[in-house]
C-alpha positions, 0 to 999 in steps of 0.5 A: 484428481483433486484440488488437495491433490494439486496443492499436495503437488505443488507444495513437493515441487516448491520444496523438493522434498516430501518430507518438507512438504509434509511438514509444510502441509501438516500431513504425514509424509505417508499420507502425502506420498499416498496422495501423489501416489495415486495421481501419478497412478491416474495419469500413468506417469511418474510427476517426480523422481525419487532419490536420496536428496529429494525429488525432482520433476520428470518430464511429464512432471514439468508439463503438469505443473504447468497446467495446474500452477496456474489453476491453484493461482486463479483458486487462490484469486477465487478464495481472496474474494472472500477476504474482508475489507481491509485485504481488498484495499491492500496494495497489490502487486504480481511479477514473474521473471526468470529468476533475476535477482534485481526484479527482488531487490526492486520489489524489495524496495517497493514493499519498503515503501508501502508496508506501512499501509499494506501491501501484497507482493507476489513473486514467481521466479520461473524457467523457459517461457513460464513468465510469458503464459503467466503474463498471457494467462493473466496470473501476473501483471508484470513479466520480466524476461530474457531471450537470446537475440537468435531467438528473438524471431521465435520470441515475437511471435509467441508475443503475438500469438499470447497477446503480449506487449515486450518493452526492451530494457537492455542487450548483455553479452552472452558470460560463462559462470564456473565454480570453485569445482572448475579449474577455470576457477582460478583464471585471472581473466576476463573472458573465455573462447570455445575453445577453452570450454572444449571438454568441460560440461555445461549444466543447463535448465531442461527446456534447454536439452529439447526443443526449440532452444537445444541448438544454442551450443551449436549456435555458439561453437560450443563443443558437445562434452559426452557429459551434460547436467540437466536440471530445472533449478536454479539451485541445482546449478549453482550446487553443480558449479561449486561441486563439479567442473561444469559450466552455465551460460547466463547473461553479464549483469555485473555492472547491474548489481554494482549499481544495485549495491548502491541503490538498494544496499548490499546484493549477495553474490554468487561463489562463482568467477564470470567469463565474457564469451567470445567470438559470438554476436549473440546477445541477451537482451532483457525487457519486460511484457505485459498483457496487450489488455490491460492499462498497468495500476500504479504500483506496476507502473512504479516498479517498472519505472524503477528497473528501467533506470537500471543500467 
């Protein structure tokens, strides 16, 4: 395996297509399937499923782009030291969340602020606990992150063990997000039971399908439908949603981005209808991590100033 060889990865993964990431890259399309060809040949798994519209991790894909993000980052660290003097005095700052779009229209404002001096954001948007060893691993300085309140044992000690700080911002009931695909689209109400969802599929990121996480239907009384859709992106399901009579499990951020409307100016919505899950305690509960090490800089100190006024 190659350094080229990651990046080529990388850049298929971030796409979703190889043709786009050819492009991207510079390379014919033959040259970069021959490259990713012959990793997968020396690993003797598939990284990536083929089809008609793209492609999409495997399995194995999903623990290989968790290995080798992370050493594509600290080489790109490594490079940026040979940067000149202007780079070096550039602002700084790196978040990951789990794809909140709150976390963007903070930074968004940040960058407002300082681009006229310079400044370099970096924003990962990741899935499951990707935020958490990103954080661990130093890649970041910020984590922005959600965890079901039956899940908060599990989580505080992957905190300990991964030597991280969690500052609670806020707990939201759990919601359910449907598309125009879905009859309960057109419901004029404001929550949903189990009972009512009996029947209707759920679309859900993978490490959600196994796992220390795969019991949440049962934890909430979902029924299991003998049809399921499983995807690791994000796009994936809002696709899902509008094309099909699906259903996602989210968090009720509804009056976060009313206020963010105000604060930062227009958020861009969704085309899906959001129900209140009944008769269940579970709760989301958001906050943010930081590794136990390190003091935060200035500007991390000021993003994290600005999402705790969130409501």
């Amino acid at each position: 395996m190659t350094f080229e060889q990651v990046r080529h990865v990388l850049e298929v993964e971030k796409a979703k297509s190889i043709n786009q990431a050819a492009n991207n890259l510079f390379l014919s399309q033959s040259a970069l399937s021959l490259s990713i060809k012959a990793l997968e040949q020396e690993f003797g798994q598939d990284i990536f499923i083929r089809n008609s519209r793209g492609v999409a991790l495997t399995p194995f894909g999903r623990t290989f782009i968790s290995y080798v993000r992370p050493i594509q980052l600290q080489i790109n660290q490594l490079y940026s030291l040979r940067k000149g003097n202007a780079a070096q005095h550039m602002l700084s700052l790196k978040v990951a969340s789990n794809g909140f779009r709150f976390v963007s229209s903070v930074l968004a404002q940040i960058y407002q602020k300082y681009r006229s001096i310079g400044i370099r954001i970096e924003n990962f948007d990741c899935v499951g606990d990707d935020a958490l060893d990103m954080v661990s691993d130093k890649l970041v300085e910020i984590g922005v992150i959600r965890f079901w309140s039956c899940y908060k044992p599990l989580y505080y000690k992957q905190f300990e063990a991964k030597s991280l700080q969690f500052f609670s911002m806020v707990k939201k009931p759990l919601c359910v997000l449907v598309g125009r695909g879905s009859p309960l689209y057109t419901l004029e109400q404001d929550s949903i039971s189990a009972e009512e969802l009996a029947g209707y599929p759920i679309v859900m990121h993978d490490y959600m399908d196994c796992g220390p996480y795969s019991d949440i239907l049962d934890r909430l009384g979902l029924a299991v439908s003998p049809n399921c859709i499983v995807t690791s992106s994000r796009a994936v399901i809002y696709d899902t949603l509008d094309q099909t009579d699906a259903y996602y499990l989210s968090s009720d951020f509804h009056n976060v981005y009313e206020h963010l409307d105000n604060r930062f100016g227009n958020i861009p919505s969704d085309d899906t209808h959001m129900f209140l899950l009944t008769g269940t305690e579970i709760q989301s509960e958001i906050g943010w991590i930081k590794h136990s090490s390190y003091n935060l800089s200035t500007l991390a100190g000021e993003f994290v100033s600005m999402i705790g006024q969130l409501p």
